[in-house]
C-alpha positions in Angstrom: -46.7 -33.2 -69.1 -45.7 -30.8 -66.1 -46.2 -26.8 -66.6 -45.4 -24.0 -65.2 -46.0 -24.5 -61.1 -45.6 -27.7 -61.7 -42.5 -28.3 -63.6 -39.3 -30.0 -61.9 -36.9 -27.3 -60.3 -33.8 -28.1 -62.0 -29.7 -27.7 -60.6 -27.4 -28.2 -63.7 -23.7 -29.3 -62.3 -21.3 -27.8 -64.7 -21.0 -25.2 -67.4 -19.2 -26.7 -70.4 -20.2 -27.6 -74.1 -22.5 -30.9 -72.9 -24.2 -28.4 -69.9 -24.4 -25.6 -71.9 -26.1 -27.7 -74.9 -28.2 -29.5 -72.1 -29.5 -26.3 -70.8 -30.5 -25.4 -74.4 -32.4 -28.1 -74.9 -34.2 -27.8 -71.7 -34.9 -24.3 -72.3 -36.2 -25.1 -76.0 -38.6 -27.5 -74.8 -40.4 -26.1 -71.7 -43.5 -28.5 -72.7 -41.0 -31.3 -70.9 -41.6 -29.7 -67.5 -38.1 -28.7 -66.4 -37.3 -25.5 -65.2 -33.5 -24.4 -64.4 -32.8 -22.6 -61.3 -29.4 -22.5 -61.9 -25.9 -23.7 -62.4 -22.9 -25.2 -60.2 -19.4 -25.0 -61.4 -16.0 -24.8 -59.7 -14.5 -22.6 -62.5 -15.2 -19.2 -63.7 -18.0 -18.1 -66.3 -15.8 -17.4 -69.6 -16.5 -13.8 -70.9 -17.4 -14.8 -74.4 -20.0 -16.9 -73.9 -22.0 -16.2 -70.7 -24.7 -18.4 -69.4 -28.8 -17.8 -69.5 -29.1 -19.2 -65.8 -27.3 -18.0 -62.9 -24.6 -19.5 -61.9 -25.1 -19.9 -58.2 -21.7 -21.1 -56.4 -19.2 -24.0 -56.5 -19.4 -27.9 -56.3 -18.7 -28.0 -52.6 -21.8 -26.2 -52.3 -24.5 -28.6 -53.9 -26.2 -29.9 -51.0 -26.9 -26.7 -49.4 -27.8 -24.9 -52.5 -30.3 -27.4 -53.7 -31.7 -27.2 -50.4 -32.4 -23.6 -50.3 -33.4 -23.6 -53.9 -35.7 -26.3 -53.1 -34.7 -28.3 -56.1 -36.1 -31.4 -57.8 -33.2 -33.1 -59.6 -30.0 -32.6 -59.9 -28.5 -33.1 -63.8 -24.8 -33.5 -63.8 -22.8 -32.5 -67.0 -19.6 -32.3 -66.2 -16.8 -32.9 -68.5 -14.9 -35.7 -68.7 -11.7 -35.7 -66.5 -9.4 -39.3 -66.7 -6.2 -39.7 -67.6 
């Protein structure tokens, strides 16, 4: 069980229904030692339903964002996008 200074820095890719329900589960169970430091998207953040991490630039961007924010893992929960 990781804590606090010890938990896993976090980058969620995406911001739709399966991220946003991700990051709600992570956020409702802190005892699992995650901690988000924020979220990657290409698309905007819709007005109606904004999200409780920052969202902190675009998909082209992940390796040098997860540098700088000294990540741990990267989760991605994008949506599906065949056909």
């Amino acid at each position: 069980m990781r804590r606090g200074a010890f938990a896993d820095r976090v980058l969620i890719v995406g911001m739709g229904p399966f991220a946003r329900k991700l990051i709600s589960e992570i956020d409702a169970h802190p005892h699992l030692g995650y901690h988000i430091v924020g979220v990657l998207d290409d698309g905007p953040v819709p007005d109606h339903t904004p999200l409780p991490h920052a969202l902190l630039g675009p998909l082209e961007d992940l390796f040098q964002i997860a540098k700088t924010a000294r990540v741990d893992r990267v989760i991605v929960a994008l949506r599906e996008r065949r056909g």
